[in-house]
BAZA-330801 format. One record per residue (C-alpha): residue in three letters; chain; z, x, y. Coordinates in Angstrom, 3 decimals, padded with zeros to 6 digits, always signed. Last residue first. Example, Ala and Ser with C-alpha at 12.3 -4.5 7.8 and 13.67 -1.06 7.14 Angstrom:
2
code=SER, unit=A, c3=+007.140, c1=+013.670, c2=-001.060
code=ALA, unit=A, c3=+007.800, c1=+012.300, c2=-004.500
***
This chain:
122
code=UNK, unit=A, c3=+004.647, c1=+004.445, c2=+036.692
code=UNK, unit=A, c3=+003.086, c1=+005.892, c2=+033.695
code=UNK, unit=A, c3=+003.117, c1=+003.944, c2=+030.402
code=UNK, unit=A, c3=+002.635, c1=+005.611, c2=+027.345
code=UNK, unit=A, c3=+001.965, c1=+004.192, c2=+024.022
code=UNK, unit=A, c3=+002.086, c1=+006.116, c2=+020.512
code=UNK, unit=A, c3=+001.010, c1=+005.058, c2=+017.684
code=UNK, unit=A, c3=+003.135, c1=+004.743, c2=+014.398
code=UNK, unit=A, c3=+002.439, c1=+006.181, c2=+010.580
code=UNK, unit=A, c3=+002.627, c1=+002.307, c2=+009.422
code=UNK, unit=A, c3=+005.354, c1=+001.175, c2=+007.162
code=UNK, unit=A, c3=+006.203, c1=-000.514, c2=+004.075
code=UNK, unit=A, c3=+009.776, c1=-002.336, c2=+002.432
code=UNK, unit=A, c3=+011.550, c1=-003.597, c2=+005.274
code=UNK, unit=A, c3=+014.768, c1=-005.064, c2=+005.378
code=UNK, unit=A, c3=+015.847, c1=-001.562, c2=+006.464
code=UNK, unit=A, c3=+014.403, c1=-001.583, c2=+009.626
code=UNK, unit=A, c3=+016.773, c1=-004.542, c2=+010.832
code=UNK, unit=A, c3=+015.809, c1=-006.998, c2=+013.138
code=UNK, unit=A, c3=+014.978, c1=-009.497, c2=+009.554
code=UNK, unit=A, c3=+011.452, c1=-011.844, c2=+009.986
code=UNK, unit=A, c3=+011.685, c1=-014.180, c2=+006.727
code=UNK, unit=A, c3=+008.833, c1=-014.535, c2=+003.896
code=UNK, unit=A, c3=+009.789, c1=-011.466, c2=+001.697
code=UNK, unit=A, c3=+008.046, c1=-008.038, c2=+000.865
code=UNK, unit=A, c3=+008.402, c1=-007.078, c2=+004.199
code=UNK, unit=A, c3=+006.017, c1=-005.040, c2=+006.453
code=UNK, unit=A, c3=+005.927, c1=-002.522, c2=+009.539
code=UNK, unit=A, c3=+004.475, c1=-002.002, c2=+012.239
code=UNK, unit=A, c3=+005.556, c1=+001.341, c2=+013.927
code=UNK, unit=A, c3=+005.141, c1=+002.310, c2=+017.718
code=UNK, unit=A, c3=+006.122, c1=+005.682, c2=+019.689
code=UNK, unit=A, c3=+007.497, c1=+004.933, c2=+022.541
code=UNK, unit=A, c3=+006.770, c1=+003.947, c2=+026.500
code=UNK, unit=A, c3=+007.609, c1=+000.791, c2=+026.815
code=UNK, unit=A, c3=+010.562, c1=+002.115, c2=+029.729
code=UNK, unit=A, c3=+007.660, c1=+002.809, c2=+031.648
code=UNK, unit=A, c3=+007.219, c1=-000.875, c2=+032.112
code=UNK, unit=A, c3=+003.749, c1=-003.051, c2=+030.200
code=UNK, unit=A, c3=+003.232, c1=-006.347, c2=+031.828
code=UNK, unit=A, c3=+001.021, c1=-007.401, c2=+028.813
code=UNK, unit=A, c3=+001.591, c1=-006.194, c2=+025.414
code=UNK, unit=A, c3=-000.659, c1=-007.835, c2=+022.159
code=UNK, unit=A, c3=+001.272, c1=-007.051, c2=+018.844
code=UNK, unit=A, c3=-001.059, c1=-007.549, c2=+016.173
code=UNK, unit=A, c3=-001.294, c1=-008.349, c2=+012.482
code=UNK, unit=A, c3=-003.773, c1=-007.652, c2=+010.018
code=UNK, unit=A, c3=-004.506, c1=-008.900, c2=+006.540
code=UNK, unit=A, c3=-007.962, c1=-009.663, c2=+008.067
code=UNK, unit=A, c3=-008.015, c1=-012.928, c2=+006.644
code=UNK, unit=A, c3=-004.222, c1=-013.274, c2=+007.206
code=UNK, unit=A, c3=-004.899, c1=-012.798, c2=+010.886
code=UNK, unit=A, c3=-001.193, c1=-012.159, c2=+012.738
code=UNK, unit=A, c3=+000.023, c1=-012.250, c2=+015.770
code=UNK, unit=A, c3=+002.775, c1=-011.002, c2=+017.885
code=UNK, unit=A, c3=+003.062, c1=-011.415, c2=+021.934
code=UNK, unit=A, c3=+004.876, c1=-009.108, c2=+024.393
code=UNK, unit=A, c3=+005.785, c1=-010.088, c2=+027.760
code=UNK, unit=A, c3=+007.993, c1=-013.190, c2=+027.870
code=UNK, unit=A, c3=+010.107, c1=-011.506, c2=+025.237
code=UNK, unit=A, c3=+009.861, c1=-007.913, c2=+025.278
code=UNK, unit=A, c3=+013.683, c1=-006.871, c2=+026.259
code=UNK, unit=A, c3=+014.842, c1=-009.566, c2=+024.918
code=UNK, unit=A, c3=+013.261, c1=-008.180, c2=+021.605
code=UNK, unit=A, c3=+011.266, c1=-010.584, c2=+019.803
code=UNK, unit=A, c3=+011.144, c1=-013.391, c2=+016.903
code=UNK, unit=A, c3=+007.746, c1=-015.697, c2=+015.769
code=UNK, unit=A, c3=+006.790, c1=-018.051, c2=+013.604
code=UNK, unit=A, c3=+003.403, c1=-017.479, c2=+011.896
code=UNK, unit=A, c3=+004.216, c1=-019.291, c2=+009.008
code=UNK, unit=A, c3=+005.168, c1=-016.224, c2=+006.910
code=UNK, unit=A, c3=+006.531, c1=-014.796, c2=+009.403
code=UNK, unit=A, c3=+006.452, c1=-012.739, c2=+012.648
code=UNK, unit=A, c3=+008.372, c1=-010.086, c2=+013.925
code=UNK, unit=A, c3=+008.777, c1=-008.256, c2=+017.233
code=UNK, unit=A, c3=+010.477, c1=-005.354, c2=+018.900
code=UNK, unit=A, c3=+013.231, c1=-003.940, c2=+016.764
code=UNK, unit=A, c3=+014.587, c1=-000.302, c2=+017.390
code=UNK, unit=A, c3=+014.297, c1=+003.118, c2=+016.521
code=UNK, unit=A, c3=+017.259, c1=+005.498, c2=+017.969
code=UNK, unit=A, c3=+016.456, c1=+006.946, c2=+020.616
code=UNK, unit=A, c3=+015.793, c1=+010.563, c2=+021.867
code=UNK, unit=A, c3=+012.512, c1=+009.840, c2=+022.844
code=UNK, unit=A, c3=+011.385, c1=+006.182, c2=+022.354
code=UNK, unit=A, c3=+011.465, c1=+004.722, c2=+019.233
code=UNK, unit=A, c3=+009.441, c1=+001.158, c2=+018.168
code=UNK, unit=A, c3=+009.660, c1=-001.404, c2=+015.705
code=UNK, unit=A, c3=+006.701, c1=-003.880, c2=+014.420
code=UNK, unit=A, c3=+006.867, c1=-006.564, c2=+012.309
code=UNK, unit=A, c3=+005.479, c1=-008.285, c2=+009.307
code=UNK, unit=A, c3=+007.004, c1=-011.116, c2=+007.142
code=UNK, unit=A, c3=+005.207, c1=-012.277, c2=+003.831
code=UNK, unit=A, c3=+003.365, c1=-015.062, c2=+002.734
code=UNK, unit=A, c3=-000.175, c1=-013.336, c2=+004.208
code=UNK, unit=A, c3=+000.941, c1=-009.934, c2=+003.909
code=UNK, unit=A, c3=-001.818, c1=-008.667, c2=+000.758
code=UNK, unit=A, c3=-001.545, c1=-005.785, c2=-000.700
code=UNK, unit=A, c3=-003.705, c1=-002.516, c2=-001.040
code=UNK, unit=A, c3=-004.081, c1=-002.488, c2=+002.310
code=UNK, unit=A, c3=-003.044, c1=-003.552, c2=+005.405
code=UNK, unit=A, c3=-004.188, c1=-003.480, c2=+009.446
code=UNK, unit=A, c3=-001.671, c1=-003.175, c2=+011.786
code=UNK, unit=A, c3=-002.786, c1=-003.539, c2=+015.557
code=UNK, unit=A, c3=-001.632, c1=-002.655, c2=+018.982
code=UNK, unit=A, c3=-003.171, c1=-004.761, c2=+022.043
code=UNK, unit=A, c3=-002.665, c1=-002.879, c2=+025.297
code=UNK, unit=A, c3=-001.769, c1=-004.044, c2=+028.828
code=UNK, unit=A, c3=-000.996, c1=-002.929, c2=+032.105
code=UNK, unit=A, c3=+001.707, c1=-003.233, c2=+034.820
code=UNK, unit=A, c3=+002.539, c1=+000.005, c2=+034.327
code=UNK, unit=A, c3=-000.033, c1=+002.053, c2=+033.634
code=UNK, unit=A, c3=-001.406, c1=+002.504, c2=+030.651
code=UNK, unit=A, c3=-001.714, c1=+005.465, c2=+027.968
code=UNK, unit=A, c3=-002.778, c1=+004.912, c2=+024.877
code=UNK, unit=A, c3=-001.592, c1=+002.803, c2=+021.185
code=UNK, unit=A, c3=-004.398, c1=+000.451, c2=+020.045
code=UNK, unit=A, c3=-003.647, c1=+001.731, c2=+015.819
code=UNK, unit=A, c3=-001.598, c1=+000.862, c2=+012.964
code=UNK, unit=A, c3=-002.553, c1=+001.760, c2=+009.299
code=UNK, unit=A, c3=-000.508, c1=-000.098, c2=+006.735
code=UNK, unit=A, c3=-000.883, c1=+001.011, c2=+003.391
code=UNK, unit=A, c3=+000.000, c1=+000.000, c2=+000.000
***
């Protein structure tokens, strides 16, 4: 199984990028996906999840800016970021579940991506 995220760049703030996770080798569509992010010299942390029926949890931090989406055709799912702050900047990890439920914790999840980085100058 691999999940091969890509979109990440360099914006500035106020900007947008759309980040996405594209599977293989199993399929996502009745499980949870997510996607985490660190930033340098923190810890990684939860940003958004969505599950098996497309609902939907975020960050405070993102909500209101950042959207997640997923394509079960494409066995893909996306993280679209609009209003992007310098404080975005991090590398970014999707990441999957082998269950149905979004969990905040990185643990609860069973396959990652290899992470792309976003920057966002001020």
């Amino acid at each position: 199984v691999q999940l091969q995220a890509s979109g990440g760049g360099l914006v500035q703030a106020g900007g947008s990028l759309r980040l996405s996770c594209a599977a293989s080798g199993r399929t996502f569509s009745n499980y949870a996906m997510g996607w985490f992010r660190q930033a340098p010299g923190k810890e990684r942390e939860f940003v958004a999840g969505v599950n098996w029926r497309d609902g939907t949890d975020y960050a405070e931090s993102v909500r209101d800016r950042f959207t997640i989406s997923r394509d079960n055709a494409k066995n893909t799912s996306y993280l679209q970021m609009n209003s992007l702050k310098p404080e975005d900047t991090a590398v970014y990890y999707c990441a999957g579940r082998t269950k149905s439920f979004i969990r905040r914790s990185q643990e609860e999840y069973d396959y990652w991506g290899q992470g792309t980085l976003v920057t966002v100058s001020s």
